[in-house]
N, CA, C and O of each residue as an XYZ file, in Angstrom:
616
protein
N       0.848     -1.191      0.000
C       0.000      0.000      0.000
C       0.885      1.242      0.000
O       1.690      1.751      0.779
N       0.388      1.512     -1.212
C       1.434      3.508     -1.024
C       0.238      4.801     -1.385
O      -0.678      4.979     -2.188
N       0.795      5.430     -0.419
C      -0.096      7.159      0.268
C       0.580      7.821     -0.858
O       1.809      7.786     -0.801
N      -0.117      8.613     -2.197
C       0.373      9.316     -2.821
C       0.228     10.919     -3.220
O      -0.653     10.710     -4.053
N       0.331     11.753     -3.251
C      -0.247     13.223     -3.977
C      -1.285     13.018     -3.627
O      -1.291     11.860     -3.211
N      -2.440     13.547     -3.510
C      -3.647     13.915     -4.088
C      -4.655     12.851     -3.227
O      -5.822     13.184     -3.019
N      -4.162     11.633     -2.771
C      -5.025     10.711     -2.524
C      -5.335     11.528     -0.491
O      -4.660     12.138      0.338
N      -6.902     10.926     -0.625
C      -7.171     10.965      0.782
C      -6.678     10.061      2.081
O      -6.769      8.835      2.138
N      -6.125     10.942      3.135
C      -5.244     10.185      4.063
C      -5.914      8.897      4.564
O      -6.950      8.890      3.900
N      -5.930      8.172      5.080
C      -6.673      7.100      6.198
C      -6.385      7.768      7.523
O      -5.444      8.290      8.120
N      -7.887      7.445      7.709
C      -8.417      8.347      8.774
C      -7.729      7.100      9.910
O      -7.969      5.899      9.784
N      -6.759      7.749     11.117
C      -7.149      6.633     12.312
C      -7.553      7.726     13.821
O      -8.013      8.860     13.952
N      -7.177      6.854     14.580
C      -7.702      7.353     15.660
C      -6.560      6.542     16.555
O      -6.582      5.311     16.535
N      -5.873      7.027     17.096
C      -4.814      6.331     17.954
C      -4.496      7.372     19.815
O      -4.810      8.488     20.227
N      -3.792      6.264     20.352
C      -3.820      6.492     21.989
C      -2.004      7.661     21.799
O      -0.944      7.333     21.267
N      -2.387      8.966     22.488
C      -1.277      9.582     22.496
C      -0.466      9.518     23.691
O      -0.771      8.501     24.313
N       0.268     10.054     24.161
C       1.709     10.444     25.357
C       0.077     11.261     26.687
O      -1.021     11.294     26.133
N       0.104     11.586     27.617
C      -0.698     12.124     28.192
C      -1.768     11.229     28.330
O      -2.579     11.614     29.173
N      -1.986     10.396     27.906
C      -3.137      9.262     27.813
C      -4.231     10.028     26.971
O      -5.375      9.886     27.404
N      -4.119     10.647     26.085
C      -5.054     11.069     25.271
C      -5.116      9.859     24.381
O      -4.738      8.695     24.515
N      -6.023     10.860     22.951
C      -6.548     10.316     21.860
C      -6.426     11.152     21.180
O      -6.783     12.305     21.423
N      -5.656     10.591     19.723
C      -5.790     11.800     18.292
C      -6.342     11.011     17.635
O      -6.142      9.797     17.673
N      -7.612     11.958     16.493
C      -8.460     11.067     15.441
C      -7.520     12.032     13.766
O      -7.728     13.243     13.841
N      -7.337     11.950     13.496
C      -6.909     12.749     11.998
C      -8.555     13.091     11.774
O      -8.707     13.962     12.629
N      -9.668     12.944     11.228
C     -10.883     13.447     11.087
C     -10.780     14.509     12.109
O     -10.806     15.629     11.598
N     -10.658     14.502     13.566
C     -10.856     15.743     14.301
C      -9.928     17.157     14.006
O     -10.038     18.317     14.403
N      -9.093     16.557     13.229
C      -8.273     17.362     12.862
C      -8.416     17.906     11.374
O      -7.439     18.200     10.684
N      -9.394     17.983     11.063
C      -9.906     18.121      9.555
C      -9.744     19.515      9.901
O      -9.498     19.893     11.047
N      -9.895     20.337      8.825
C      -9.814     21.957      8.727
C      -8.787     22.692      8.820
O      -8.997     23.897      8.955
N      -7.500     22.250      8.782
C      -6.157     22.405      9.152
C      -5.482     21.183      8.488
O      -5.674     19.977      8.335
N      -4.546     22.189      8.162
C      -3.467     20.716      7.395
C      -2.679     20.193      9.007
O      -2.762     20.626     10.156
N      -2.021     19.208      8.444
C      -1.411     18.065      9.471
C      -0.259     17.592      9.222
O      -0.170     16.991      8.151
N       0.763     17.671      9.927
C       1.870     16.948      9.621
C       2.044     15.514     10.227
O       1.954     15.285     11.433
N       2.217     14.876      9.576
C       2.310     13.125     10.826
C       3.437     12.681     10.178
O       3.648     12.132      9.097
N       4.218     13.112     11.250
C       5.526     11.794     10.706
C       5.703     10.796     11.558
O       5.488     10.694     12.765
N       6.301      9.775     10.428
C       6.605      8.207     11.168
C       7.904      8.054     11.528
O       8.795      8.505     10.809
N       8.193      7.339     12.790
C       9.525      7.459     13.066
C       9.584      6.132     13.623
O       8.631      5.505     14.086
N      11.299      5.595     13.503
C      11.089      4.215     13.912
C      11.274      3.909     15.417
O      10.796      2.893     15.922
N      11.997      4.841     16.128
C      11.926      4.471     17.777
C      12.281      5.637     18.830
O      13.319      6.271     18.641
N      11.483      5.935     19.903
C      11.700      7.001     20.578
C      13.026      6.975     21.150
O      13.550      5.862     21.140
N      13.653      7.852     21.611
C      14.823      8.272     22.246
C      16.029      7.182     21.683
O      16.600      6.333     22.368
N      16.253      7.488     20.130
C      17.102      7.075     19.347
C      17.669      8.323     18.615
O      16.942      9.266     18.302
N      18.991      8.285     18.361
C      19.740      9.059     17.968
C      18.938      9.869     16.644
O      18.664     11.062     16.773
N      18.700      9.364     15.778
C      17.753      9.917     14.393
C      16.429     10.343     14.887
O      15.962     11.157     14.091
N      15.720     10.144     15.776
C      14.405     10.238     15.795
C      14.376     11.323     17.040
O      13.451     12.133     17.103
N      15.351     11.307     17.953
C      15.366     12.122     18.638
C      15.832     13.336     17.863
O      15.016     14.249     17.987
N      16.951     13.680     17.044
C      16.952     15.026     16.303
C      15.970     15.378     15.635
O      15.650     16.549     15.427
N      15.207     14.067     15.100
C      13.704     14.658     13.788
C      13.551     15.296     14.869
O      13.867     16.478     15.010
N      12.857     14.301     16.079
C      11.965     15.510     16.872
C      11.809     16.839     17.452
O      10.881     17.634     17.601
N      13.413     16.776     17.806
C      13.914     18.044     17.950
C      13.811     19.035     17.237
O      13.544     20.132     17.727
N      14.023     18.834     15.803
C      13.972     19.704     15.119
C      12.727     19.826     14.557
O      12.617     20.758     13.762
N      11.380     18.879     14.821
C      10.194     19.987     14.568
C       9.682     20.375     15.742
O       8.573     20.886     15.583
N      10.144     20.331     17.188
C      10.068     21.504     18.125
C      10.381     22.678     18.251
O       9.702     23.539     18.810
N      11.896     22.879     17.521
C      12.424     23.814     17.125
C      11.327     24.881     16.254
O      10.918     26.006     16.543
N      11.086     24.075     15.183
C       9.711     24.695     14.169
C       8.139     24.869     14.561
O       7.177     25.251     13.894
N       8.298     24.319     16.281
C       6.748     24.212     16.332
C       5.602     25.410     16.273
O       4.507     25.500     15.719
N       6.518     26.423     17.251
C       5.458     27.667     17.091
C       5.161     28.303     15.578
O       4.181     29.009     15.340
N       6.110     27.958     14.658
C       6.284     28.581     13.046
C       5.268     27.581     12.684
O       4.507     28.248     11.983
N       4.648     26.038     12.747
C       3.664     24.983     12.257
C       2.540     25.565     12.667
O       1.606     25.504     11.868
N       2.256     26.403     14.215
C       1.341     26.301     14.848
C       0.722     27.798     14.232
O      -0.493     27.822     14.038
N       1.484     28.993     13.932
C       1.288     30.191     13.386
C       0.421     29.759     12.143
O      -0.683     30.235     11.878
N       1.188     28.624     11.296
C       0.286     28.429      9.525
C      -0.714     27.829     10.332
O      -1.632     27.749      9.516
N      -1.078     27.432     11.220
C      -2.460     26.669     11.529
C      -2.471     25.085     11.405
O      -3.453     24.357     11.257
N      -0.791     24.647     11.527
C      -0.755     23.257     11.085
C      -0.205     22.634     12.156
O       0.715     23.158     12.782
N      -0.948     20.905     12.622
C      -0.638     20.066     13.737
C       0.418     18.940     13.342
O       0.471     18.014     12.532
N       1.232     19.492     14.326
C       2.368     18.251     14.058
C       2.019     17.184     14.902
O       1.943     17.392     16.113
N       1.770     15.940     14.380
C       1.579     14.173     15.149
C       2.967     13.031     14.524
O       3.291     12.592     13.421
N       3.338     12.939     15.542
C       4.514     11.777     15.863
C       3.972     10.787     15.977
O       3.292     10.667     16.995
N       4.012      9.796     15.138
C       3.598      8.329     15.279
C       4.937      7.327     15.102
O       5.758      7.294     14.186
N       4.852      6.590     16.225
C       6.160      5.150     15.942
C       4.959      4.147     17.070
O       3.949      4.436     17.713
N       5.694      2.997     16.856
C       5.201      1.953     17.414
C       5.232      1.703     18.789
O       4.575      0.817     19.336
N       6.165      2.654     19.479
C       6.367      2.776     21.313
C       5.415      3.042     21.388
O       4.700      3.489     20.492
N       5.025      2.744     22.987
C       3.965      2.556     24.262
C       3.713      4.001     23.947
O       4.145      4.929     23.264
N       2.800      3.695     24.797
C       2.099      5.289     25.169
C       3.331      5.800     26.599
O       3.971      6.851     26.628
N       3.356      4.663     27.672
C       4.570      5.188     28.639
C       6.104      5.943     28.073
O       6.655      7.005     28.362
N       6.459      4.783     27.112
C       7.421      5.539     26.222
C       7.622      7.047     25.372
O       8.605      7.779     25.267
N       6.205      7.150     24.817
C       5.898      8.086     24.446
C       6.185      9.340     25.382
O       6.744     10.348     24.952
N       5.730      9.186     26.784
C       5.504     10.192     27.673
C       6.563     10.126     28.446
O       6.468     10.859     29.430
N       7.750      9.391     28.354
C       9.109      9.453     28.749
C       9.852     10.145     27.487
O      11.011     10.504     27.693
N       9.345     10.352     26.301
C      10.232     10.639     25.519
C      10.362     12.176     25.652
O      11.331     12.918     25.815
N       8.367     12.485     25.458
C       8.157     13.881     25.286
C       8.724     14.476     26.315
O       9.297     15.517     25.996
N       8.793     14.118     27.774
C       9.000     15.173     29.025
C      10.145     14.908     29.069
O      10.446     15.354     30.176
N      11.311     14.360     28.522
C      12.983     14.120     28.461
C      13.364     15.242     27.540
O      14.426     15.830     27.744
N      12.367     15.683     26.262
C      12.960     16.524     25.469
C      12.369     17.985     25.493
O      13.017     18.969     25.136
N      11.029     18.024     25.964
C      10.026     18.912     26.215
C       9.167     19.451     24.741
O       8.807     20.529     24.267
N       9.089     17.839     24.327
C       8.428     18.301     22.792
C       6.929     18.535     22.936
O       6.061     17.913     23.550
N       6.895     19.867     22.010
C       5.359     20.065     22.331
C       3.981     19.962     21.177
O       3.080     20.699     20.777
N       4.308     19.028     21.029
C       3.485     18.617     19.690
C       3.016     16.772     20.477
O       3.395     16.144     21.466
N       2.022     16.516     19.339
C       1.701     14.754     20.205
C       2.254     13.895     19.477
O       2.390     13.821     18.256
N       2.640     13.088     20.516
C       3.130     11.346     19.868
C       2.094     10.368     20.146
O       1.694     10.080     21.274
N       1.623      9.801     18.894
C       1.188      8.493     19.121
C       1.316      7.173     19.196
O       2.440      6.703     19.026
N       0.692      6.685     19.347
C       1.463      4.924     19.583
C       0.363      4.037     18.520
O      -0.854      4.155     18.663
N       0.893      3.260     17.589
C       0.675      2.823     16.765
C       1.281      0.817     16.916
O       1.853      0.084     16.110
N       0.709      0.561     18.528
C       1.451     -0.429     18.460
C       1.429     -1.863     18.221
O       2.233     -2.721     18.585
N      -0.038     -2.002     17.288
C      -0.532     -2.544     16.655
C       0.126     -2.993     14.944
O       0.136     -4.021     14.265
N       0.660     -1.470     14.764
C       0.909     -1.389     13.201
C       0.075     -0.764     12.246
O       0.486     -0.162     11.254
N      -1.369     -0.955     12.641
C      -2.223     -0.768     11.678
C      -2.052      0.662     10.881
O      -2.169      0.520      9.664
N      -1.808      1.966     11.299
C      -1.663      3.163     11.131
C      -0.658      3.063      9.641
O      -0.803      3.351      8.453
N       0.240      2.573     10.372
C       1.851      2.287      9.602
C       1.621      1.846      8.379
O       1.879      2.350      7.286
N       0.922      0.491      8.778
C       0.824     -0.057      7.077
C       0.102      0.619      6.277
O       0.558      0.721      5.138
N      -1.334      1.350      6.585
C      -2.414      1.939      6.047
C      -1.618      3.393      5.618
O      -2.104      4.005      4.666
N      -0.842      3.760      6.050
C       0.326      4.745      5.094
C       1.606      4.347      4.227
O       2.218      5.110      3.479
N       1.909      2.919      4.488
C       2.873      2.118      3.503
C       3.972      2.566      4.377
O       5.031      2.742      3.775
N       3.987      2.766      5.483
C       5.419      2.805      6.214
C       6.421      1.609      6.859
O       7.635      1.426      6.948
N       5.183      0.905      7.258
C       5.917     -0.758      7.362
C       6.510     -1.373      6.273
O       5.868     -1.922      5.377
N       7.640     -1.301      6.321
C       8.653     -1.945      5.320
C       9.985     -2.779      5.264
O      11.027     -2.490      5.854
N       9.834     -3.528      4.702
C      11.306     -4.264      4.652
C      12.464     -3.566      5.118
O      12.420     -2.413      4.689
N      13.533     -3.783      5.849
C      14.500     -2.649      5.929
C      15.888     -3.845      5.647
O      15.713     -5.048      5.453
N      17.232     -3.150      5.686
C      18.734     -4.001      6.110
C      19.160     -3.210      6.597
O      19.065     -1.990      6.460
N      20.018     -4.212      7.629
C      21.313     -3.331      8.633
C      21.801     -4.520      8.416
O      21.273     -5.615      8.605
N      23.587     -4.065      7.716
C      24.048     -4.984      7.949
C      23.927     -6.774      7.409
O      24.315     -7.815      7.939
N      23.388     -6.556      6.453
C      22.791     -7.700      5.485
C      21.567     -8.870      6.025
O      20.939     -9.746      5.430
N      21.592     -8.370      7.524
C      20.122     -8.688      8.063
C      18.878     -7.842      7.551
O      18.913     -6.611      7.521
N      17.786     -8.579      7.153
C      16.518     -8.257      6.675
C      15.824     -7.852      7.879
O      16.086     -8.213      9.026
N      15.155     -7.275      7.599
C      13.794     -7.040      9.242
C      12.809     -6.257      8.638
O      12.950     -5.921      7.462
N      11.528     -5.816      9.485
C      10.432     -5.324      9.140
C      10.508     -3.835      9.912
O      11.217     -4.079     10.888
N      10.218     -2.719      9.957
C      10.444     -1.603     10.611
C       9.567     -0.679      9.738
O       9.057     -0.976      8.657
N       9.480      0.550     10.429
C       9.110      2.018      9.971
C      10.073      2.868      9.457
O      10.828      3.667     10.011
N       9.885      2.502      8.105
C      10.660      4.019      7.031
C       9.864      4.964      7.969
O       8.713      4.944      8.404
N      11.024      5.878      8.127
C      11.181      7.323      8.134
C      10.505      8.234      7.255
O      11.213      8.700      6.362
N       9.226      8.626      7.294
C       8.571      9.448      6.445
C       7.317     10.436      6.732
O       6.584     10.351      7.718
N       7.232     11.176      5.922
C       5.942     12.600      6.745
C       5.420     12.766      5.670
O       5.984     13.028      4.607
N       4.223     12.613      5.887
C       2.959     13.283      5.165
C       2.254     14.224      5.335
O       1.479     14.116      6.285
N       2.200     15.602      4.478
C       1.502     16.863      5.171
C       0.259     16.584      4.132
O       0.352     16.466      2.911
N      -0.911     16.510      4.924
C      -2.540     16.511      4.685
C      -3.088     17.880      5.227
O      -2.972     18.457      6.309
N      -4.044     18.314      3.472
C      -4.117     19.480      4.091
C      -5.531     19.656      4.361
O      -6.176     18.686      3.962
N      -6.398     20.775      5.031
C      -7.493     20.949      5.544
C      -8.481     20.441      5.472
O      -9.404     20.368      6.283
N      -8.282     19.804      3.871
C      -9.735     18.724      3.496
C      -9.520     17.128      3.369
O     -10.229     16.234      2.909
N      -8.270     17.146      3.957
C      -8.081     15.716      4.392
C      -7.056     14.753      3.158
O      -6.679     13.583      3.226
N      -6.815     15.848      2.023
C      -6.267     14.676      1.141
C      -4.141     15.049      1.247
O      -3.612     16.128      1.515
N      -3.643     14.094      1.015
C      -2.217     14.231      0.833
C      -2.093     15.260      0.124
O      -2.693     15.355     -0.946
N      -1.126     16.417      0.688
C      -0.516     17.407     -0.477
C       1.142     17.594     -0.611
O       1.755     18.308     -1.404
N       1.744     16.564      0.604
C       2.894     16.322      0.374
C       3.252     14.870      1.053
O       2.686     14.301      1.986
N       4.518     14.417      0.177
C       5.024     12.913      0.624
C       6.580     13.293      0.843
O       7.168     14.064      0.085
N       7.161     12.696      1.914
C       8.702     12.296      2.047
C       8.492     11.192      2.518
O       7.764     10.675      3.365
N       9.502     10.830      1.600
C       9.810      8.869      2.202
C      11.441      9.048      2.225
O      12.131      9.840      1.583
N      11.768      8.210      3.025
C      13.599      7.487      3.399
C      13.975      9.463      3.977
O      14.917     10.218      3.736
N      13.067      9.578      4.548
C      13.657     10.964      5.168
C      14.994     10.858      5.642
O      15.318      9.741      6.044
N      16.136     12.071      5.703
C      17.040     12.212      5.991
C      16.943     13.668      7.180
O      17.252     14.825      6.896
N      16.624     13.359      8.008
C      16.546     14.345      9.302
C      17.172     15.818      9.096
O      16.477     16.834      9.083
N      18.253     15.808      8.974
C      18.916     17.240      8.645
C      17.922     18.225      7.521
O      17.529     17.827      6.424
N      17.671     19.491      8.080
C      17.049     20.458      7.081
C      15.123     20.028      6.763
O      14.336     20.692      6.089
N      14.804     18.518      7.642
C      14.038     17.951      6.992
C      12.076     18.760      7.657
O      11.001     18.826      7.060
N      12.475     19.181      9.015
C      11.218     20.062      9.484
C      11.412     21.228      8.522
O      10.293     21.528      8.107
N      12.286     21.968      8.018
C      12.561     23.083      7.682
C      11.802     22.996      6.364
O      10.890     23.820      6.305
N      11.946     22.143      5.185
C      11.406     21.557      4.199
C       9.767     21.065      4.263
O       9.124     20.875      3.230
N       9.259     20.910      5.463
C       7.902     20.443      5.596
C       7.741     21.872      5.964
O       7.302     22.521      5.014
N       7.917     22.454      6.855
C       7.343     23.991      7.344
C       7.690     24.858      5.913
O       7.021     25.887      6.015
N       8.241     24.884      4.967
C       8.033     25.278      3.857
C       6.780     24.836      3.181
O       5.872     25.646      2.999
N       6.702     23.826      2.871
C       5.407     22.997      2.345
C       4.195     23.211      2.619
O       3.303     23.048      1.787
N       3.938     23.707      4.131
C       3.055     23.932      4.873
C       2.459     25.387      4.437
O       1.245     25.588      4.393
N       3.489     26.444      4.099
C       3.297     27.714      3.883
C       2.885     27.754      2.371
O       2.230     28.638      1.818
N       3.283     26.879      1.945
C       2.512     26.985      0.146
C       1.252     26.031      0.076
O       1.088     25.372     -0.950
N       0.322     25.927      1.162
C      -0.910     25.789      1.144
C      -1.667     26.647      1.082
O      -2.874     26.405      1.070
């Protein structure tokens, strides 16, 4: 399954950090950023995050919600956020279902071992719910800076 241009997101509804709940439908009327990341308080995923905290009040000015989804707990989640003081939500996806229904579950190698994991990737959906941007095999550096651009040419 691949999330492309133009196509409408899949709607989920998942358990966040705080013991909340994010639905993407509640979030209709506003574009959305959701990126997938493969594990909290890991060297790569901790700079993504960092660096769209860095950008958060500039996401929150265009009117756009940044959601962190990886497969950690909801406890994890809420050890990650109050270690870094990120202020945007993480969800927990620890089922998978989210993941695959965006084509993020994927084959990966390290090291000539095969495994199953979460590509690195963000989808900005904008107010009426359909994809208006894709990054896949994200490379962290410059990479919030490039979506908060994206965001402003909505």
């Amino acid at each position: 399954m691949t999330i492309d241009v133009g196509d409408k997101a899949p709607d989920f509804t998942l358990p966040t950090d705080g013991g909340g709940e994010i639905s993407l439908k509640k979030l209709k009327g506003n574009p959305v950023v959701v990126y997938f990341y493969p594990k909290d308080d890991t060297p790569g995923c901790t700079m993504e995050a960092q660096a769209f905290a860095a950008e958060h009040k500039k996401f929150a000015k265009a009117g756009a919600a940044i959601v962190g989804i990886s497969k950690d707990s909801v406890k994890r989640h809420d050890n990650f956020k109050k270690k870094y003081g990120l202020p945007f939500v993480l969800a927990s996806d620890e089922d998978g279902a989210v993941c695959e229904a965006f084509g993020v579950w994927v084959e990966k190698s390290l090291y000539g071992r095969k495994y199953m994991g979460i590509e690195r990737a963000t989808f900005l959906i904008d107010a009426k719910g359909k994809v208006a941007h894709v990054w896949h095999k994200v490379k962290v550096k410059g990479h919030a800076e490039d979506v908060l651009e994206a965001v402003g040419e909505l």
